[in-house]
C-alpha positions as CSV (number, residue, x, y, z in Angstrom):
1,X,-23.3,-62.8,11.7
2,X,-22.0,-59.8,10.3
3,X,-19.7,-57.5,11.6
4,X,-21.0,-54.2,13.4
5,X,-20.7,-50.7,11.0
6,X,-20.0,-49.3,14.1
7,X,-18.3,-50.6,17.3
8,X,-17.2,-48.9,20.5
9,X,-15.6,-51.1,22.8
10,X,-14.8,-49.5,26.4
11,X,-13.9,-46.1,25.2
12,X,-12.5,-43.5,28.1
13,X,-11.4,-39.9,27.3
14,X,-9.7,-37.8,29.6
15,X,-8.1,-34.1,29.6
16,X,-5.6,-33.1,32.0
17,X,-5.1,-29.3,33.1
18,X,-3.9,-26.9,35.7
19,X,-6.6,-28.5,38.5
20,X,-5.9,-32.4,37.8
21,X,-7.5,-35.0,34.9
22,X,-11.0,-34.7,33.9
23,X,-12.6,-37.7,32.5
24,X,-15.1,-37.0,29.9
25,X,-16.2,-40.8,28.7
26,X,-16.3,-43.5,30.8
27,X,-16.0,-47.1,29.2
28,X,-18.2,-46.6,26.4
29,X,-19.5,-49.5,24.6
30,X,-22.4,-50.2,21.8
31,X,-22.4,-51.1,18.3
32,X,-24.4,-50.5,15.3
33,X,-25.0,-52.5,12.4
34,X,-26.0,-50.8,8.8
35,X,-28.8,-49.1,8.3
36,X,-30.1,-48.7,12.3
37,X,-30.0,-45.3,14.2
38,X,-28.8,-44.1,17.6
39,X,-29.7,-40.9,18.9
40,X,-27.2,-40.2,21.3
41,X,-28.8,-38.0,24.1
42,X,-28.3,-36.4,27.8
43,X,-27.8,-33.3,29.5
44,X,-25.0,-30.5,28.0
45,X,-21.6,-31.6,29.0
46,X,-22.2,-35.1,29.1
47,X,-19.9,-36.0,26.4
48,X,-22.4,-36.4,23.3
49,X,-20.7,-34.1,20.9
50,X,-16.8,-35.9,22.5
51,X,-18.5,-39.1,21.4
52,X,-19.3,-38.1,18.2
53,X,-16.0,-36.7,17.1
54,X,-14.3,-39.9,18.0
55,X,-16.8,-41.8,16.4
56,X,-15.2,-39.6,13.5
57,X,-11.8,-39.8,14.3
58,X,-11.3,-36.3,14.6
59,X,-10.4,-36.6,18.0
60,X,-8.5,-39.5,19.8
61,X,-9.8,-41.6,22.8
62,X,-7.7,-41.8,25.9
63,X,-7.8,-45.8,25.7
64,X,-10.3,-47.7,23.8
65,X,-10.9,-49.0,20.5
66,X,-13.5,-47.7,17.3
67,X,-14.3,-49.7,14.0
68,X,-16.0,-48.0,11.8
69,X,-17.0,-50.1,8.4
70,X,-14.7,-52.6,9.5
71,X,-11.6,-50.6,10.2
72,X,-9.9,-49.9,13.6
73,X,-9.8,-46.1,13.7
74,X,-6.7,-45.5,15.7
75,X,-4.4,-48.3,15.0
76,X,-4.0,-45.4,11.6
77,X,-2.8,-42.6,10.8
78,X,-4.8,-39.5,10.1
79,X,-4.4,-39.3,6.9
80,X,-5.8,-43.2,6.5
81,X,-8.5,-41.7,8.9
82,X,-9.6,-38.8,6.6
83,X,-9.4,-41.4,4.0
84,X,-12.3,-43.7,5.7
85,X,-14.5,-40.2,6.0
86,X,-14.2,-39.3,2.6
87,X,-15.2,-43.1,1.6
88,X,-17.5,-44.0,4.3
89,X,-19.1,-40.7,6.3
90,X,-21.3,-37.9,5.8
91,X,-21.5,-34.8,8.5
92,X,-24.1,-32.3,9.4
93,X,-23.6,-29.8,12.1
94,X,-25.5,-27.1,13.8
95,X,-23.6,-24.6,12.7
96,X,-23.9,-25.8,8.8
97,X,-20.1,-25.8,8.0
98,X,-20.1,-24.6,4.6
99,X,-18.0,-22.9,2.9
100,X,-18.6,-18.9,2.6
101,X,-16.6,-18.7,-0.8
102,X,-17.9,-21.2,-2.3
103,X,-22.0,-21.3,-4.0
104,X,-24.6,-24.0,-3.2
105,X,-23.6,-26.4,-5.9
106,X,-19.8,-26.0,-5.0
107,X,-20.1,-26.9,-1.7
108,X,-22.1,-30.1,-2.5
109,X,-20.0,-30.6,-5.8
110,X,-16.8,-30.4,-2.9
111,X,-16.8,-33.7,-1.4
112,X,-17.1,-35.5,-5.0
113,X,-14.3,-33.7,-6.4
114,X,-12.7,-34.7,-3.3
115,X,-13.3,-38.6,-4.4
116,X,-12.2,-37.8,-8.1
117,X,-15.6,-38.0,-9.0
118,X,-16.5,-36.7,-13.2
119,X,-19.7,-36.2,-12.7
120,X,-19.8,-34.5,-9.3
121,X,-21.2,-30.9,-11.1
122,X,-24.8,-33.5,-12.2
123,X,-24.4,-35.6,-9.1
124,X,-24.7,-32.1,-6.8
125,X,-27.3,-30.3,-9.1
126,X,-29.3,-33.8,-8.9
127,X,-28.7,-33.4,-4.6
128,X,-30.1,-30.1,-4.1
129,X,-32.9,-30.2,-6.5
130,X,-34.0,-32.9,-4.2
131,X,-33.9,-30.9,-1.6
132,X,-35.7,-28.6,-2.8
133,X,-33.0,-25.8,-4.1
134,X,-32.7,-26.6,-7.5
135,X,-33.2,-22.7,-7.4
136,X,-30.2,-21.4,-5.3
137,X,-27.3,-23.5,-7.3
138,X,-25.2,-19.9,-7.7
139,X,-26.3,-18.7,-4.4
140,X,-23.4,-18.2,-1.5
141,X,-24.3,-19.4,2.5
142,X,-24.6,-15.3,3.3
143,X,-27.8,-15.2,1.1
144,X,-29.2,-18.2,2.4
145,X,-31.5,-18.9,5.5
146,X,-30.3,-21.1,8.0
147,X,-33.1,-23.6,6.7
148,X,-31.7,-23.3,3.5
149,X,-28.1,-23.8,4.4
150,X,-28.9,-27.0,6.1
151,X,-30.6,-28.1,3.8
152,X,-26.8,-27.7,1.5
153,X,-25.4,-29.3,4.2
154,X,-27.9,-32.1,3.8
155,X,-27.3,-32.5,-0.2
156,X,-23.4,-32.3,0.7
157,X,-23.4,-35.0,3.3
158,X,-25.9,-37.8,1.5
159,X,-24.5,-36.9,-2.0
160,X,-21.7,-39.2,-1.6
161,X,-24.0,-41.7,-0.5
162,X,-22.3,-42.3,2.7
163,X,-22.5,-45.7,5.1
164,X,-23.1,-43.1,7.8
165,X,-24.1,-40.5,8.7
166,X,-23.1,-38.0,12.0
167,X,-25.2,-35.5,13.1
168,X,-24.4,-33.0,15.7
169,X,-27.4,-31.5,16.9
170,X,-28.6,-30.2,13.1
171,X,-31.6,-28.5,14.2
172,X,-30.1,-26.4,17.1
173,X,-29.2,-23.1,14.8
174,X,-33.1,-23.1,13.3
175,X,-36.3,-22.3,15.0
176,X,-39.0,-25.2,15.4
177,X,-41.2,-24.9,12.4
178,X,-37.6,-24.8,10.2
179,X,-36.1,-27.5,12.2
180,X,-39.0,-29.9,12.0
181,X,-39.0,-29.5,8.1
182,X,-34.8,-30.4,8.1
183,X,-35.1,-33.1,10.0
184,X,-38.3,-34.8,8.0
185,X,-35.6,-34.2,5.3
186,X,-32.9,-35.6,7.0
187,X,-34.9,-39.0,7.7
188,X,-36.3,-39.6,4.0
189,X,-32.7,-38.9,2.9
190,X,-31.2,-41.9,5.4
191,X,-34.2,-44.2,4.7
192,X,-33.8,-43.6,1.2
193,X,-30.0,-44.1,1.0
194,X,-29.8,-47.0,3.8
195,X,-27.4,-44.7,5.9
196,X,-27.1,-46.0,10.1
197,X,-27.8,-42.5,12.0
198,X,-25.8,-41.4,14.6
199,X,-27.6,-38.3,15.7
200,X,-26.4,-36.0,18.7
201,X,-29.4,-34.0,20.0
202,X,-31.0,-32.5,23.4
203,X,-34.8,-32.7,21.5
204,X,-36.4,-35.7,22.7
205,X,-39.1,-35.9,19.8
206,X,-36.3,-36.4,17.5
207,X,-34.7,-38.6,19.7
208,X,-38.2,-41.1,19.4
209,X,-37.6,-40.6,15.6
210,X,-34.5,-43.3,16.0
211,X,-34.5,-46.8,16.6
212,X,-32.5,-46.7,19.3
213,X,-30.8,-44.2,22.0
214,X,-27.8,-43.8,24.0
215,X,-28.1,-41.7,27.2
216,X,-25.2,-40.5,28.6
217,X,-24.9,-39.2,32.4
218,X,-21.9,-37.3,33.1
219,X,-19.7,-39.4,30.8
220,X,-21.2,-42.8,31.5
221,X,-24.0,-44.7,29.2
222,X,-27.1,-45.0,31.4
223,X,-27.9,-48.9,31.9
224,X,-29.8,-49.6,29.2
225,X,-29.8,-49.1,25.2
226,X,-33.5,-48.7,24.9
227,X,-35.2,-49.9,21.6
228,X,-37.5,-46.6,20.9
């Protein structure tokens, strides 16, 4: 049987201030294996977006461990850890994260340049025109709508064809009729490039649109790891 893309074994993170130690994950296990999706879901606070980031790497669990595509996250450094996101993960956030100095195509033609990719200028063009901006190449994130600019975000993440793909609540800066049109893209793009979905989000229709979800109560995963 092959190994897990993704495996959390009995993760805990905890934050200490002025008023004592407060213990945002409790002993958090699931795994993944390529091409499934997880919508991670529960109430704001409950440690969804902590999760994520540690899923990532980009922030460090109190005890526990994380493989991701076979490597043990935090038995390296950070800079072998940025090394696994620019080989192995695509992001999308709510909040788009693009670059305001750089155009359309740069910001997709970014993470390929990143790899020491030659033909990241065709490989981004090819991205965007797929989702539908073969139009707005030269145009900047100010002149764009927040459809629009999630939709870069989109062609940035899947353009490097990643393993997987973290989402952190990607419709939550776009009304409903925008959002729903993102996330149809967002699906076709991971069915087409056989990316496993981790997806943060409060919206329980796009929740259904996963295989799977993980409900979090205050830190804890709720008893079950329901098959949608």
């Amino acid at each position: 049987m092959s190994e897990p893309i993704i495996a959390v074994e009995r993760v805990t993170k905890q934050v200490r201030d002025s008023t004592g130690t407060l213990t945002i994950l409790h002993d958090i296990d699931f795994a993944l294996d390529a091409r499934e999706s997880v919508a991670i879901v529960g109430a704001s606070g409950s440690g969804k977006s902590t999760l994520l980031a540690i899923i990532a790497g980009l922030d460090t669990p109190t005890s526990g461990t994380v493989r991701v595509c076979g490597v043990d996250l935090f038995k390296i450094d950070e800079d072998a850890r940025a090394a696994v996101r620019a080989q192995h993960l695509g992001f999308v956030f709510q909040s788009f994260q693009l670059l305001a100095n750089l155009n359309a195509l740069e910001n997709v033609m970014l993470p390929l340049e990143l790899q020491g990719r030659n033909d990241a200028r065709a490989q981004a063009t090819e991205m965007l025109r797929r989702v539908g901006l073969g139009e707005r190449l030269s145009h900047y994130p100010r002149v764009l709508s927040g459809g629009e600019q999630q939709r870069v975000a989109l062609a940035r993440a899947f353009v490097v064809r990643p393993a997987v793909l973290l989402a952190d609540e990607p419709t939550g800066s776009l009304d409903f009729a925008t959002g729903a049109t993102v996330m149809d893209l967002m699906f076709d793009l991971n069915r087409e490039a056989g990316t496993t979905l981790v997806l943060v989000t409060h919206d329980r229709a796009i929740a259904a649109r996963c295989e799977r979800q993980l409900r979090l109560e205050a830190g804890r995963v709720e008893p079950t790891l329901a098959v949608v």
